[in-house]
LODO-76498 format. One record per residue (C-alpha): residue number from 1; residue in three letters; chain; x, z, y. Coordinates in nm, 3 decimals, always signed. Layout:
# residues N
<pos->NUM	code->ALA	unit->A	xx->X	zz->Z	yy->Y>
...
//
This chain:
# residues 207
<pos->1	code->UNK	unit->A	xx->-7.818	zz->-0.704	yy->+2.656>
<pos->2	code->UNK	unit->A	xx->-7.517	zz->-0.682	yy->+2.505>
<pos->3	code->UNK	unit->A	xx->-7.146	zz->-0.531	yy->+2.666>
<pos->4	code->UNK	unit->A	xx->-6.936	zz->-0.778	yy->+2.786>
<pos->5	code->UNK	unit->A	xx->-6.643	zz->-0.781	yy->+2.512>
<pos->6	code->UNK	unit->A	xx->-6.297	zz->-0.660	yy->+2.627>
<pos->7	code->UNK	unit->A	xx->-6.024	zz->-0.896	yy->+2.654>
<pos->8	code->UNK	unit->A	xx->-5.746	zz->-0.842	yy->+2.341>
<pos->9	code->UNK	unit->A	xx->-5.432	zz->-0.738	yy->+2.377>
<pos->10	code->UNK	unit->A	xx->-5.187	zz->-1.045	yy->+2.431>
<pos->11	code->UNK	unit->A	xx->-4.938	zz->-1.054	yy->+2.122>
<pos->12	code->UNK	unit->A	xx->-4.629	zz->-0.955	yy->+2.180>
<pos->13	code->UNK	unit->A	xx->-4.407	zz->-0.690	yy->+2.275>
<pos->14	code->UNK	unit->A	xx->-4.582	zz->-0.456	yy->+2.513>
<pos->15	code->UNK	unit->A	xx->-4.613	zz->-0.483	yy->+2.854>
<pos->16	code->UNK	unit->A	xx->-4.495	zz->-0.149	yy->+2.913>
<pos->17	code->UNK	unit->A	xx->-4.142	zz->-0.258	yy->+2.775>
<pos->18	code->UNK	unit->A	xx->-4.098	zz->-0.629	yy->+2.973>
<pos->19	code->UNK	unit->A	xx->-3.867	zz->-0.578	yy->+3.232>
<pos->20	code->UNK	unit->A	xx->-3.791	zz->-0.718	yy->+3.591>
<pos->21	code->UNK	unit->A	xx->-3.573	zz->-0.934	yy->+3.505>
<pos->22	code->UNK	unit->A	xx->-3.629	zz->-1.318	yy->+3.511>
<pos->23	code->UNK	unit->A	xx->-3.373	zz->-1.561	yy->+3.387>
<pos->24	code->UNK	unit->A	xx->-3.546	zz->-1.950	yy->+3.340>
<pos->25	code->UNK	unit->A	xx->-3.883	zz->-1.810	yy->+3.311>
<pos->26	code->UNK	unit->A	xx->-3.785	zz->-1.556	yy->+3.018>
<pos->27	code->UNK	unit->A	xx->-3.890	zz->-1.213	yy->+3.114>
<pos->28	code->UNK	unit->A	xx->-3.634	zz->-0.935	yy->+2.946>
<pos->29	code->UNK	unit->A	xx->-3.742	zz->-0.728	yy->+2.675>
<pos->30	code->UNK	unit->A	xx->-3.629	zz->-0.343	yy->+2.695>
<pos->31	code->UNK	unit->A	xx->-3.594	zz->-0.306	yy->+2.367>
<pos->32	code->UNK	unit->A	xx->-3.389	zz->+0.037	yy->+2.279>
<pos->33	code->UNK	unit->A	xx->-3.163	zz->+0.131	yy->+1.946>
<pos->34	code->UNK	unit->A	xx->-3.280	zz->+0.388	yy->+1.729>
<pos->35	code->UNK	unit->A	xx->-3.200	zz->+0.703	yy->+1.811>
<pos->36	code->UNK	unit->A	xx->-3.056	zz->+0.812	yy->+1.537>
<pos->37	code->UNK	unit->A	xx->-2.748	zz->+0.501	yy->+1.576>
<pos->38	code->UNK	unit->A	xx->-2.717	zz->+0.623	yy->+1.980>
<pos->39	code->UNK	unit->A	xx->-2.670	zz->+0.994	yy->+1.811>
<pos->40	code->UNK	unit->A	xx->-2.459	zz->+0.888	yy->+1.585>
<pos->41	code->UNK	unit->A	xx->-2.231	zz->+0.684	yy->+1.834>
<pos->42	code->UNK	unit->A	xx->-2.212	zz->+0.969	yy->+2.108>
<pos->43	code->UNK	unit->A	xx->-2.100	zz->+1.199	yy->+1.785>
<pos->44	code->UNK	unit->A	xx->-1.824	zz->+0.919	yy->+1.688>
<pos->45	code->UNK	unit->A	xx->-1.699	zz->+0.967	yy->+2.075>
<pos->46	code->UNK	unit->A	xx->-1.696	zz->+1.349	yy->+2.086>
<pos->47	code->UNK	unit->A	xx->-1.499	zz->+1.324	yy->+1.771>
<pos->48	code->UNK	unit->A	xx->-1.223	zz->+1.116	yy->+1.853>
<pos->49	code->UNK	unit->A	xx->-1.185	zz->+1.313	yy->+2.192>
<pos->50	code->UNK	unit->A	xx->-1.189	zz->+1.619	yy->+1.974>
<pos->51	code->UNK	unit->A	xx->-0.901	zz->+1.481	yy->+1.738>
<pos->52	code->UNK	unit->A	xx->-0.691	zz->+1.316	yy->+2.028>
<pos->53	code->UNK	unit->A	xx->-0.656	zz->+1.672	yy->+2.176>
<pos->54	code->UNK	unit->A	xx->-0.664	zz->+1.867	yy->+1.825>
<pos->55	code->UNK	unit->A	xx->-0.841	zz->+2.198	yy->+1.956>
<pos->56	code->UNK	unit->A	xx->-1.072	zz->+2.235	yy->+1.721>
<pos->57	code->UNK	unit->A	xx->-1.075	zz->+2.446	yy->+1.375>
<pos->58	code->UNK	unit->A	xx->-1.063	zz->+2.212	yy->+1.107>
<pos->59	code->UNK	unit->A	xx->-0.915	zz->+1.922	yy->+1.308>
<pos->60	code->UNK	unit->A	xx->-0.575	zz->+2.059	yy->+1.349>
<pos->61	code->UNK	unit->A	xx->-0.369	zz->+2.369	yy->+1.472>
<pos->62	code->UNK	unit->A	xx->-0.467	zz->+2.282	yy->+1.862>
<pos->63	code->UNK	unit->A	xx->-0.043	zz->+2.206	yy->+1.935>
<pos->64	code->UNK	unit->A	xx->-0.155	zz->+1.862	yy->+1.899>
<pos->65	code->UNK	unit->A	xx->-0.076	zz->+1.574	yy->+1.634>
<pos->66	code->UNK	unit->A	xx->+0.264	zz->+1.532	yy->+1.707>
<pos->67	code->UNK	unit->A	xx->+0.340	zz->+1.917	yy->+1.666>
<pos->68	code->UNK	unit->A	xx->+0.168	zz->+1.989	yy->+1.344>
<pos->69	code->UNK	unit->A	xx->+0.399	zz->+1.663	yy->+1.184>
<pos->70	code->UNK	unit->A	xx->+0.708	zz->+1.792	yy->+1.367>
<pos->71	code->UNK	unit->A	xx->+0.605	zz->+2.117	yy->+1.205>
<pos->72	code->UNK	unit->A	xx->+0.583	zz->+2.013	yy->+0.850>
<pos->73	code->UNK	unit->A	xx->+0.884	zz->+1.795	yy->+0.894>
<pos->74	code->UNK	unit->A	xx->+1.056	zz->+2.053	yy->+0.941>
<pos->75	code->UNK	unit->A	xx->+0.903	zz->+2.265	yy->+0.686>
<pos->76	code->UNK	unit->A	xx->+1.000	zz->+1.941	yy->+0.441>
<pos->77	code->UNK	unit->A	xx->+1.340	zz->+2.004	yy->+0.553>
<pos->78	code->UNK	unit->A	xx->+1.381	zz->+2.364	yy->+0.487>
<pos->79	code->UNK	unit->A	xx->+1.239	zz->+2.323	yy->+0.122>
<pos->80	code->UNK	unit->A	xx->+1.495	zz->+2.057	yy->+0.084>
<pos->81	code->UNK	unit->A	xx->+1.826	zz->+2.282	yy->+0.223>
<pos->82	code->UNK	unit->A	xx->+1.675	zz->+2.540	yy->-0.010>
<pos->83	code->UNK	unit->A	xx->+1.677	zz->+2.380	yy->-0.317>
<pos->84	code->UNK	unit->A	xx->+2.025	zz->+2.180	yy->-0.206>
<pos->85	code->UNK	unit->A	xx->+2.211	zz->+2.556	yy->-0.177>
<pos->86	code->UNK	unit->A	xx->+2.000	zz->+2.632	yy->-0.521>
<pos->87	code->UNK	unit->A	xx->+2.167	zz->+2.370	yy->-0.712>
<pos->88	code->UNK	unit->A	xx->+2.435	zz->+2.464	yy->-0.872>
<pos->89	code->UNK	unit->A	xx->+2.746	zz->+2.348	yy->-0.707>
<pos->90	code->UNK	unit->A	xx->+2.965	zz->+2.066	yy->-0.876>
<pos->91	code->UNK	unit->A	xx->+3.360	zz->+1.984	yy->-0.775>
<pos->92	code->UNK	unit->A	xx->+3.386	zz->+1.601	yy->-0.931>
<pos->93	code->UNK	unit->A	xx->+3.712	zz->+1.475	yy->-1.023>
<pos->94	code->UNK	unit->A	xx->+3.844	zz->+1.182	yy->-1.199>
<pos->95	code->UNK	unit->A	xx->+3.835	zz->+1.445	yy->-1.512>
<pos->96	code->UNK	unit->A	xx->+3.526	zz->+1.563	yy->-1.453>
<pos->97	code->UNK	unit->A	xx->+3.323	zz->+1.210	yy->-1.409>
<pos->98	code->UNK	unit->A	xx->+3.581	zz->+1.091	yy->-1.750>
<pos->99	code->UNK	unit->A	xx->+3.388	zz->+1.390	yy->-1.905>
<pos->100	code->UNK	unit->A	xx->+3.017	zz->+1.309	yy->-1.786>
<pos->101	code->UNK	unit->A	xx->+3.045	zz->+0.987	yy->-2.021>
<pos->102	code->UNK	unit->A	xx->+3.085	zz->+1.197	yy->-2.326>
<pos->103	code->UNK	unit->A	xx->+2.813	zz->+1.407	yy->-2.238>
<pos->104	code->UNK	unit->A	xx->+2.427	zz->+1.265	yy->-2.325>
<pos->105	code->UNK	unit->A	xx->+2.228	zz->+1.443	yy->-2.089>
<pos->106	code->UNK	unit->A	xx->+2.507	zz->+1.336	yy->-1.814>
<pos->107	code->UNK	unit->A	xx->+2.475	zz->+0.996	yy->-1.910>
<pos->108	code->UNK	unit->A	xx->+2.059	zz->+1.003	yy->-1.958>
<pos->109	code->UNK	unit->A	xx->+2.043	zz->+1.117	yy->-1.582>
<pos->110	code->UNK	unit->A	xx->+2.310	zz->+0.834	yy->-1.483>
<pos->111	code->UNK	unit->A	xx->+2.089	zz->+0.558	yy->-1.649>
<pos->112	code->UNK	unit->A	xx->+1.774	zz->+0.719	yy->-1.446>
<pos->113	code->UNK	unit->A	xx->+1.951	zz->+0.731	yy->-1.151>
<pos->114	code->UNK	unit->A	xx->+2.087	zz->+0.392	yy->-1.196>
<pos->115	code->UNK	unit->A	xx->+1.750	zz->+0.261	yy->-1.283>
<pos->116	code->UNK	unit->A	xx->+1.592	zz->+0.398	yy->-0.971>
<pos->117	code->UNK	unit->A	xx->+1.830	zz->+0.307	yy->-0.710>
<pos->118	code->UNK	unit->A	xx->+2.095	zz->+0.052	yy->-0.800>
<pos->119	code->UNK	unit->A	xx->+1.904	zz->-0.167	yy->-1.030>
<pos->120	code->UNK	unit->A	xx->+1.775	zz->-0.404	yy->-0.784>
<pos->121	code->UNK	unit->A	xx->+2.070	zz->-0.475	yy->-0.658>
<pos->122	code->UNK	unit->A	xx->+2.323	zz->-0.453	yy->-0.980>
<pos->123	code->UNK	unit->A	xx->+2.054	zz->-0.567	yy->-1.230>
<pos->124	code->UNK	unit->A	xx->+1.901	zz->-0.308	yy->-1.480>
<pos->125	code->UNK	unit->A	xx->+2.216	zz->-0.441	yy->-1.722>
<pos->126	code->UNK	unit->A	xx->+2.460	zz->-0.408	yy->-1.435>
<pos->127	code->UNK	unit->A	xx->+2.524	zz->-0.817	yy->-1.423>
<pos->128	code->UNK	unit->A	xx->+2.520	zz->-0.813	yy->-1.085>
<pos->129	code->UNK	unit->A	xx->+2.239	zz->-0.976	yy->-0.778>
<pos->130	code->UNK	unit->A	xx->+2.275	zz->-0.864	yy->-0.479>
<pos->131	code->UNK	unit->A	xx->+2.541	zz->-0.633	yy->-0.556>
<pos->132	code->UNK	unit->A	xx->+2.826	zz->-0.750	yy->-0.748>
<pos->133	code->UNK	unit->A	xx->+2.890	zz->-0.730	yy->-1.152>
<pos->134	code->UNK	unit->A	xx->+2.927	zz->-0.398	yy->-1.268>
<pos->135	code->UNK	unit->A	xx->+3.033	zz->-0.465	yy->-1.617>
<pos->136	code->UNK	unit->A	xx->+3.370	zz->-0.734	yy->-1.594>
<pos->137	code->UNK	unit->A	xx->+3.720	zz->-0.647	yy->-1.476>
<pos->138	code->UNK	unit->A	xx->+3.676	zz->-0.717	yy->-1.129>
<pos->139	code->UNK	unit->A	xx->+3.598	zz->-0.461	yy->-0.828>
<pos->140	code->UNK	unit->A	xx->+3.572	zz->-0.469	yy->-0.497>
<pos->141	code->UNK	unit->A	xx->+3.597	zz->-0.070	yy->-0.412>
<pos->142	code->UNK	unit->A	xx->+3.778	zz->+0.036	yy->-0.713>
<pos->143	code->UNK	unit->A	xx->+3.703	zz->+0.116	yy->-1.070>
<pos->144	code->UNK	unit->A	xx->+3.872	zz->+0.485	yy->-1.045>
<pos->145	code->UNK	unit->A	xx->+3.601	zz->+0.737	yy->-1.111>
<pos->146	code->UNK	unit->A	xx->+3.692	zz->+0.880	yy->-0.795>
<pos->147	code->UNK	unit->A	xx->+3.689	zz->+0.521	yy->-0.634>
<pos->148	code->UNK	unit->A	xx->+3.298	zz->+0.467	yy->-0.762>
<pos->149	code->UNK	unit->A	xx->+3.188	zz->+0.852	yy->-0.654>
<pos->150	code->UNK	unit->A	xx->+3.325	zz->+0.764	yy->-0.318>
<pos->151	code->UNK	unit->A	xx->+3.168	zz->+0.424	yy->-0.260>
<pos->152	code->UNK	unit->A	xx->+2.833	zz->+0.594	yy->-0.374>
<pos->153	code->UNK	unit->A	xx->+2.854	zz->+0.859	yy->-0.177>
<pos->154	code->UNK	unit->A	xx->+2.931	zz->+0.670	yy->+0.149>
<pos->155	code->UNK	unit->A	xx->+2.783	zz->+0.327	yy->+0.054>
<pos->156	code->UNK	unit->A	xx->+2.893	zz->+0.016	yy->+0.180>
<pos->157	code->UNK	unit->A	xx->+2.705	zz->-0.054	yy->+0.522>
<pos->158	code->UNK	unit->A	xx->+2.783	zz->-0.372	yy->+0.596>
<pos->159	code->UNK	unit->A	xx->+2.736	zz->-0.514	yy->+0.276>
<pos->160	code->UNK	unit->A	xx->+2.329	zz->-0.370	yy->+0.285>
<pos->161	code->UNK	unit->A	xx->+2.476	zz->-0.047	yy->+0.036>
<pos->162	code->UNK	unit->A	xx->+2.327	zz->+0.257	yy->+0.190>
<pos->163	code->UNK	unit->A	xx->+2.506	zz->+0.564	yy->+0.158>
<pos->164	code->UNK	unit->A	xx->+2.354	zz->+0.828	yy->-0.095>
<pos->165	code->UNK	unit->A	xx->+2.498	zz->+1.115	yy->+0.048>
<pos->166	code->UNK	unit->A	xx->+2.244	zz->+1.383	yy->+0.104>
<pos->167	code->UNK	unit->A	xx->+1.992	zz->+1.174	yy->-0.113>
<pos->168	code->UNK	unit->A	xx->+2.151	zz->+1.266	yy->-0.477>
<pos->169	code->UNK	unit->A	xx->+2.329	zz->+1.587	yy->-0.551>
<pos->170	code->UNK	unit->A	xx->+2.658	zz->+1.545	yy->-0.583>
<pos->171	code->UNK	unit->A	xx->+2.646	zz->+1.625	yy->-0.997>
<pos->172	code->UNK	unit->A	xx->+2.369	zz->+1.323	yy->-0.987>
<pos->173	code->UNK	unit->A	xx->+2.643	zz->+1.118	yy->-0.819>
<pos->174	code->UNK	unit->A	xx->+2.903	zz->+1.204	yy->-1.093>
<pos->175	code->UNK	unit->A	xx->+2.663	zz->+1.074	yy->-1.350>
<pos->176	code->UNK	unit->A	xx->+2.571	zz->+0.779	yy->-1.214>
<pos->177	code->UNK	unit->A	xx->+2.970	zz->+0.710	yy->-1.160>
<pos->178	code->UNK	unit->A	xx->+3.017	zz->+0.764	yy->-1.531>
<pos->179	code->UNK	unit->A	xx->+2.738	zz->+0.565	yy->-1.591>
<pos->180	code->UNK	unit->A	xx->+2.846	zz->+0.279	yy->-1.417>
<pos->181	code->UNK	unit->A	xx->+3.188	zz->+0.284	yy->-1.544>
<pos->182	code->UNK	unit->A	xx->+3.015	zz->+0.251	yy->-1.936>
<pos->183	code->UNK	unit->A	xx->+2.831	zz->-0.094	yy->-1.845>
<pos->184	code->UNK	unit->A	xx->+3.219	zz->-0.199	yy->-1.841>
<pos->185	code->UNK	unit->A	xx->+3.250	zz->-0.469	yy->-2.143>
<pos->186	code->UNK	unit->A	xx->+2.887	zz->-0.480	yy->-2.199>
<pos->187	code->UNK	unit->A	xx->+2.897	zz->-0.868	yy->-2.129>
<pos->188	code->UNK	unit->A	xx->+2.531	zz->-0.898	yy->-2.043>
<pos->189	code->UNK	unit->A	xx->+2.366	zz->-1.253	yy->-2.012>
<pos->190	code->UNK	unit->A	xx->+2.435	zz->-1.472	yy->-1.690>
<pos->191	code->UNK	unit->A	xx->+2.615	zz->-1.226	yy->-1.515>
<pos->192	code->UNK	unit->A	xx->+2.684	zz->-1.248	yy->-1.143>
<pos->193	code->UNK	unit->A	xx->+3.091	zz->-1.448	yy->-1.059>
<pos->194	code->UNK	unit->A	xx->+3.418	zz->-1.219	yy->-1.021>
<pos->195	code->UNK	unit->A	xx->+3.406	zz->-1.046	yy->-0.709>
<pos->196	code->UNK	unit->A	xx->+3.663	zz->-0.848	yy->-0.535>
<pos->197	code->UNK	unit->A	xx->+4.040	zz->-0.766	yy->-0.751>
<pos->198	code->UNK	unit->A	xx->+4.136	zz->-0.757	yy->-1.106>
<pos->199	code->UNK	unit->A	xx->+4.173	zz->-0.396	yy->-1.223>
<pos->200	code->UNK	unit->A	xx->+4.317	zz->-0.270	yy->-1.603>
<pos->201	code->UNK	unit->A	xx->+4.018	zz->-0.129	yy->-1.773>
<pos->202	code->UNK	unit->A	xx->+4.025	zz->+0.269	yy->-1.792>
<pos->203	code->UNK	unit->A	xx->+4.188	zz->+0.436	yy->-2.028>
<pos->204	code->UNK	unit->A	xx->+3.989	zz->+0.715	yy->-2.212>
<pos->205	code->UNK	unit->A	xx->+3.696	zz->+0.647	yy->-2.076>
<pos->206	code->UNK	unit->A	xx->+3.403	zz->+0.618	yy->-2.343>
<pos->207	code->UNK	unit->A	xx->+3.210	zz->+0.373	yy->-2.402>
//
């Protein structure tokens, strides 16, 4: 006689697994993520709480975010003062900006400063954009050396010209004074309209 044959398993997810729940007829499936991804998500959480509050070695100081960049702000700032009373101190005068155009590294760190920070608005030929023409006989704030070292210095707010106080030295604003005042005559290609009044050219200053 032979043994009845057991019935197979039904195909499919095991029955251990289907659920409860019924929607339609369908019969949910528990079906669980590996738990390696559920480790890995709980260790995402505990992380971010960890660097919200910044109290753990590694992750911070434990004063919190906002105190550790306050803290090298300020740190940023103290470098800064120190190498500001390191430089050596400069008293600018009409003479003394006259002189920076005779002098080649004066007038090498007046082009690079120019270059850098009033090229965009002057053109890298001083013909004027934004700004108006550096290099004809016409000027809004003056064409005294004195004149041009001020309205660097303070800038011209309403006109978008921020002040460079505090950004430049004040010998790196002498040279790019004297700088300026050598694009005069240059006559570079489609430069920007007369702007502002009609001044004499200098006299003695170097081209």
């Amino acid at each position: 006689m032979t043994e009845p044959r057991k019935p197979e398993a039904e195909p499919g997810p095991s029955r251990e697994r289907l659920l409860e729940h019924n929607y339609d007829g369908i019969q949910e499936y528990d079906n669980p993520l590996p738990r390696w991804w559920v480790g890995l998500f709980w260790a995402t959480i505990v992380f971010s709480i960890l660097y919200y509050v910044n109290i753990v070695p590694g992750l911070g100081t434990g004063r919190g975010r906002i105190a550790n960049y306050e803290k090298d702000v300020a740190a940023a700032e103290a470098k800064a003062a120190a190498l500001a009373a390191a430089a050596p101190k400069v008293e600018l005068s009409d003479g003394v900006v006259l002189g920076f155009m005779s002098a080649p590294e004066a007038m090498t760190g007046g082009k690079q400063t120019f270059a850098t920070i009033c090229a965009t608005c002057h053109r890298p030929d001083g013909g004027g954009n934004i700004g108006p023409n550096l290099t004809d006989d016409y000027w809004i704030h003056g064409n005294e050396p004195m004149q041009l070292v001020h309205t660097i210095t303070t800038g011209v707010p309403d006109k978008g010209m921020p002040p460079w106080e505090g950004v430049l030295t004040t010998e790196q604003i002498g040279h790019v004074a004297a700088y300026v005042l050598t694009l005069h005559g240059t006559n570079p290609p489609h430069p920007k309209p007369p702007q502002g009044d009609h001044r004499e050219p200098l006299t003695g200053a170097a081209h």
